[in-house]
C-alpha positions in Angstrom: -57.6 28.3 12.4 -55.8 25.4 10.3 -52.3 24.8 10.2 -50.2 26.1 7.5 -47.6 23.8 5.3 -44.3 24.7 5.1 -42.3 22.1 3.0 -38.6 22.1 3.0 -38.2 22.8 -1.0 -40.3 26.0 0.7 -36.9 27.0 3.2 -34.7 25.3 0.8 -35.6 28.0 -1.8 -36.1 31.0 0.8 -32.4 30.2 1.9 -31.1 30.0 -1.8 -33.1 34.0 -2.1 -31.1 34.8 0.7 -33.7 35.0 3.5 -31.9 33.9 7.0 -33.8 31.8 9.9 -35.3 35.3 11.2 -36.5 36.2 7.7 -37.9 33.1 7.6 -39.4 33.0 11.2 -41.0 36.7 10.2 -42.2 35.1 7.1 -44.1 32.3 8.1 -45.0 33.8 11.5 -43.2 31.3 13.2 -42.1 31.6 16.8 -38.2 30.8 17.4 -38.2 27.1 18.8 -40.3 26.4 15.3 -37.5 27.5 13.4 -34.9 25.8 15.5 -36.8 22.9 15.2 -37.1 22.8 12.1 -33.7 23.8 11.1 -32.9 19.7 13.1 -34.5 18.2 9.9 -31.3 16.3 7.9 -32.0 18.6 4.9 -32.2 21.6 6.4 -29.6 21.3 9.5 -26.3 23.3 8.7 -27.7 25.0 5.4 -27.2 28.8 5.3 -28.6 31.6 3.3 -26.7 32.3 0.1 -24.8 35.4 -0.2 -25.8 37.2 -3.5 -23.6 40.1 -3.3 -24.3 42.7 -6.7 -21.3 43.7 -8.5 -20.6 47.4 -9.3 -19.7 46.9 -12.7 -21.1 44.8 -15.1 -18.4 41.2 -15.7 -19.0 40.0 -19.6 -17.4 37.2 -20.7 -15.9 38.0 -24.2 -13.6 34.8 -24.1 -15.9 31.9 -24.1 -15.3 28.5 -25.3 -18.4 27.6 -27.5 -19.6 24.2 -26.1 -20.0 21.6 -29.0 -23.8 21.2 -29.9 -25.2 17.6 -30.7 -25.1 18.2 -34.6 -20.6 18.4 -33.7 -20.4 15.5 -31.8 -16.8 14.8 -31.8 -16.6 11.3 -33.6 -12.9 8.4 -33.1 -11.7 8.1 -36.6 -11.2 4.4 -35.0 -14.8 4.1 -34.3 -16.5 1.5 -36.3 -20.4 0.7 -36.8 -22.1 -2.3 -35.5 -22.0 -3.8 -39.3 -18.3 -3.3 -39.4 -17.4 -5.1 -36.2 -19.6 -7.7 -36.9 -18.2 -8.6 -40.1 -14.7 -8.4 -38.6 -15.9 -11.0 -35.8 -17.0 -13.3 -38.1 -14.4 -13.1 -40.2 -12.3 -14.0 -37.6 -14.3 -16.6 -36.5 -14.1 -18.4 -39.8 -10.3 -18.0 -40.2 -10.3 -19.5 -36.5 -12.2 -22.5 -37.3 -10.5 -23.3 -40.9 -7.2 -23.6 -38.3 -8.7 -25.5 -36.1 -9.9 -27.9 -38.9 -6.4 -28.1 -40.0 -5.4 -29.4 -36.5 -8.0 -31.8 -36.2 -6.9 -33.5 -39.4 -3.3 -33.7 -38.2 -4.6 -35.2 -34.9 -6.7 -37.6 -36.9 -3.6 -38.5 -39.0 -1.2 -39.4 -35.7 -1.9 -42.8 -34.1 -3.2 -43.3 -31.1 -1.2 -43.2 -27.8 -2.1 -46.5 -26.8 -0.6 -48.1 -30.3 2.5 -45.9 -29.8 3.3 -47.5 -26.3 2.4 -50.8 -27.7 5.0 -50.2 -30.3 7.6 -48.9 -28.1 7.1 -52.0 -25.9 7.6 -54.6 -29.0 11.0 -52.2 -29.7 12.3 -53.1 -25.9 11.7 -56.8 -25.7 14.0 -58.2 -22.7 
């Protein structure tokens, strides 16, 4: 006689049908250490059957919220495309560096500190 496989996706979906450890022993022909035993595995250990309990009327929901499909994909008015925010970086960029040229010139144009101190020192002979 060869061994059955039970797999825990196997007790994992008995347990979400409802069926408890002795359903489960009955089901498998398992005797009850087996089923203790293999309740100790991480996955199963403190799982319980699920309760499905039938109601006597029927529940409709008449007051839905219709969920947005991905045709109505809600869209920032702020949102811009890759072109767009490209075009504004380098436009920003070249405003940057036409200012930055402009200080480089007036650096250019002032003399060097060296000649300054120089000067200052011919102005306070003793």
């Amino acid at each position: 006689m060869s061994k059955q496989t039970i797999t825990i996706s196997m007790i994992l979906e008995d347990l979400s049908n409802g069926i408890d450890r002795k359903g489960i022993q009955d089901k498998y022909d398992l005797k009850l250490w087996e089923v203790t035993t293999m309740f100790d595995h991480p996955q199963l250990k403190g799982k319980r059957p699920s309760k499905k309990k039938e109601l006597s009327f029927d529940f409709i929901d008449d007051i839905s919220v219709p969920s947005l499909s991905v045709s109505e994909e809600v869209v920032d008015p702020a949102q811009i495309t890759l072109d767009e925010g490209i075009e504004e970086i380098t436009a920003t960029q070249d405003s940057t560096s036409e200012y930055a040229n402009e200080e480089e010139e007036e650096v250019e144009d002032t003399p060097l500190y060296e000649e300054l101190v120089e000067d200052d020192l011919d102005t306070f002979e003793l």
